[in-house]
C-alpha positions as CSV (number, residue, x, y, z in Angstrom):
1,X,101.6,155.9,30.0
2,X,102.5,159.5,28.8
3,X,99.8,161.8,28.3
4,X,100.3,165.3,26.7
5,X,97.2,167.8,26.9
6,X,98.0,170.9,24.7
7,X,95.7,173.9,24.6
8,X,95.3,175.8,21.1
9,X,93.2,179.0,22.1
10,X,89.8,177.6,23.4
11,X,90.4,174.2,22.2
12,X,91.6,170.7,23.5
13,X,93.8,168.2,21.9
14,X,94.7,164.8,24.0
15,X,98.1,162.8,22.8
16,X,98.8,159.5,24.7
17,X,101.4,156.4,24.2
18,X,101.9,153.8,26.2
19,X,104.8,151.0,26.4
20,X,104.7,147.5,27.4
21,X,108.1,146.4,29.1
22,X,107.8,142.8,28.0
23,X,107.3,142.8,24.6
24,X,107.9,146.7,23.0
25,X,104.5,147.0,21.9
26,X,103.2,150.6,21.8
27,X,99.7,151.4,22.3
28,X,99.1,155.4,21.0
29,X,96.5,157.5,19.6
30,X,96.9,158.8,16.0
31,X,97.9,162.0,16.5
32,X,96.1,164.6,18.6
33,X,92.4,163.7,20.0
34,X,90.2,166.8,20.4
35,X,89.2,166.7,24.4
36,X,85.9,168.9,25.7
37,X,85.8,169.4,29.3
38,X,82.9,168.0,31.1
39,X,80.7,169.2,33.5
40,X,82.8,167.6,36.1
41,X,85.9,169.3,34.6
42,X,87.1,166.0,33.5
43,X,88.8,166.1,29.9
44,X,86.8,163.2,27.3
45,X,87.8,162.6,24.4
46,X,87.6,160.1,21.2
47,X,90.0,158.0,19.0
48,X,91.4,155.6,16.6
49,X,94.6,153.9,18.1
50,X,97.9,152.7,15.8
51,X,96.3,149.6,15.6
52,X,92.9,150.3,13.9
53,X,90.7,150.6,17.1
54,X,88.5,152.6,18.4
55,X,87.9,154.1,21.3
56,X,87.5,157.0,24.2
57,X,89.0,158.1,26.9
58,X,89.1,160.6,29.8
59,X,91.6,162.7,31.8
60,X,91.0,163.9,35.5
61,X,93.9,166.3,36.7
62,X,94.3,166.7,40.7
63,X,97.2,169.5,40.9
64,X,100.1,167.8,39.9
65,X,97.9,164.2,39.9
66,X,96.0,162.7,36.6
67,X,94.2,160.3,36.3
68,X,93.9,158.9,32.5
69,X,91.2,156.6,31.7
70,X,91.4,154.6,28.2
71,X,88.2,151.9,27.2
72,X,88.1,150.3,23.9
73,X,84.9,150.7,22.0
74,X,85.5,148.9,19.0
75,X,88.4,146.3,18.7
76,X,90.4,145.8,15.4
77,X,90.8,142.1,14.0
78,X,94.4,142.3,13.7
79,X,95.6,139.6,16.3
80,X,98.7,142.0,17.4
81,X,95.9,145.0,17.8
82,X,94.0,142.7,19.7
83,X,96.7,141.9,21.7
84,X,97.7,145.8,22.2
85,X,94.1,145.9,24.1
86,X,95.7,144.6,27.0
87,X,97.0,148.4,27.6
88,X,93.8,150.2,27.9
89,X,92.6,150.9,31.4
90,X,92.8,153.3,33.9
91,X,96.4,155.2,34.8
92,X,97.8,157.2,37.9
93,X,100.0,159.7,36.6
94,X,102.3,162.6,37.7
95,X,103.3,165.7,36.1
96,X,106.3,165.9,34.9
97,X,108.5,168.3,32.9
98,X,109.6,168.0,29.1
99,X,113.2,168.1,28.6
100,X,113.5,170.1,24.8
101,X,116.9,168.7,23.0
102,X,118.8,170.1,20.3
């Protein structure tokens, strides 16, 4: 799972993708999610994945710790997006730095 939380003045957005090893399916959202903070401080946010379903999510950093949590709220009948369901959950995640190329 790779998670991207950009900042764009006092606003949110949430980007996520995740890979399954066995059969190259990608599970993403479409494009960026808008994220409020809660009163926890927890990141929540909303959206519509690649394959046509719906459904939030939430992000808990710890310093250089997150914890991403994605739940499907309504499934797509596409059998291959029903399939892709298998990749939502809960994720332990570390920081880690973008490498730019040119």
């Amino acid at each position: 799972m790779d998670v991207q939380l950009i900042q764009r003045g006092e606003n949110f957005f949430i980007t996520f993708e995740n890979y399954v090893p066995d059969s190259g399916q990608i599970l993403m959202n479409n494009g960026e999610s808008p994220a409020r903070k809660n009163d926890h401080g927890d990141f929540e946010f909303e959206f519509e994945d690649n394959w046509g379903s719906k459904g939030k999510g939430s992000l808990r950093q710890d310093g250089d710790n997150a914890t991403v949590t994605v739940q499907q709220v309504q499934i797509t009948s596409d059998p291959w997006g029903r399939n892709a369901g298998r990749q939502y959950g809960r994720y332990q995640l570390t920081k880690s730095a973008c490498i730019k190329q040119s």
